[in-house]
N, C-alpha and C positions, 0 to 999 in steps of 0.2 A: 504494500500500500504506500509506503514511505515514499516507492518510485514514482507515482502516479502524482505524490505531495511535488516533489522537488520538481517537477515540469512545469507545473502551476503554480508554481512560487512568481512574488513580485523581488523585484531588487532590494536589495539589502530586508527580505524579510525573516522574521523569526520562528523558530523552532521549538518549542518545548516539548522535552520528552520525560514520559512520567509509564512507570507500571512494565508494559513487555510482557503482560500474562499470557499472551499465545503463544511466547518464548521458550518458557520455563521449563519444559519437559522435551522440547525436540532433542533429539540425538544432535544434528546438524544443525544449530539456527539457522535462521534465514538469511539472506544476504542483500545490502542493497547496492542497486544498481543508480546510472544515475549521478553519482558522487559529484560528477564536473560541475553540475548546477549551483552547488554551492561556490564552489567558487567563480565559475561567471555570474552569477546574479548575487553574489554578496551576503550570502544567505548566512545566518550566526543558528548555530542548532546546539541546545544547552538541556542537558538532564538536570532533574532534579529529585528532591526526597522529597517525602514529606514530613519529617522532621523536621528540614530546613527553614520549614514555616510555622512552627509550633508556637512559637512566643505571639504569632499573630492569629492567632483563633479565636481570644475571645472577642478580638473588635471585630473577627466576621462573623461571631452568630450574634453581635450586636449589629451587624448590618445585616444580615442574610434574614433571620427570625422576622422582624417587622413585614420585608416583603414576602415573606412566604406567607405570614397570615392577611397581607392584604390581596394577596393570589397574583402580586405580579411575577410571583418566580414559582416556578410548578417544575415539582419533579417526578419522576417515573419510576413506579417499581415494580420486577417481575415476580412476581409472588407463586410460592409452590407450596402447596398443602401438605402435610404430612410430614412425620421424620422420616418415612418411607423416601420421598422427593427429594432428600437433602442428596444421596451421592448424586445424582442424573443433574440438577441444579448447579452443583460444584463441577460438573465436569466443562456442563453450560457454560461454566465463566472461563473455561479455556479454547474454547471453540468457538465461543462469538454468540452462541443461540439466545443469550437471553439481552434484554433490553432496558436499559437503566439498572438501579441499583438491584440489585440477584435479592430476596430475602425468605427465607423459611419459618413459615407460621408451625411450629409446634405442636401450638394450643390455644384456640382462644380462650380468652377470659370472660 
């Protein structure tokens, strides 16, 4: 996919890279193609953690929370019933099948 990024990139545009969970278990990563784009178009592509942003969290759920209960920020979750559902769900998050955030209901209360 990364290939497909780096063609459509604008000049001097940015990169962030976060996760790689379709990574994690190949034998062979993948590889990308493409590379020279960054350097003709100026492109800067920077990984990051997320720990690197931990000391800023509580001023984003002091800005995130407001809009989520005024519904201007709406998020998605794929929801699977059962603990039966948790391996097929977890595998989901390596293969791409599910959509927004993966979550396993238990049990309701």
């Amino acid at each position: 996919m990364l290939d497909a990024v780096l063609l459509n990139m604008r000049n001097h545009g940015r990169i962030a890279i976060c996760g790689m969970i379709s990574q994690y278990n190949l034998h062979k990563p993948e590889g990308v193609h493409n590379l020279m784009h960054l350097v003709i178009k100026r492109i800067r592509m920077e990984g990051f953690l997320v720990p690197d942003y931990y000391h800023l969290y509580p001023k984003f759920l002091e800005m995130v929370i407001p809009r989520i209960k005024e519904g201007k920020i709406i998020y998605v979750e794929d929801i699977a019933e059962g603990i039966e559902s948790g391996p097929s769900a977890l595998i989901g998050l390596f293969t791409g099948r599910n959509i927004g955030k993966q979550v396993v209901v238990v049990a309701r209360e």
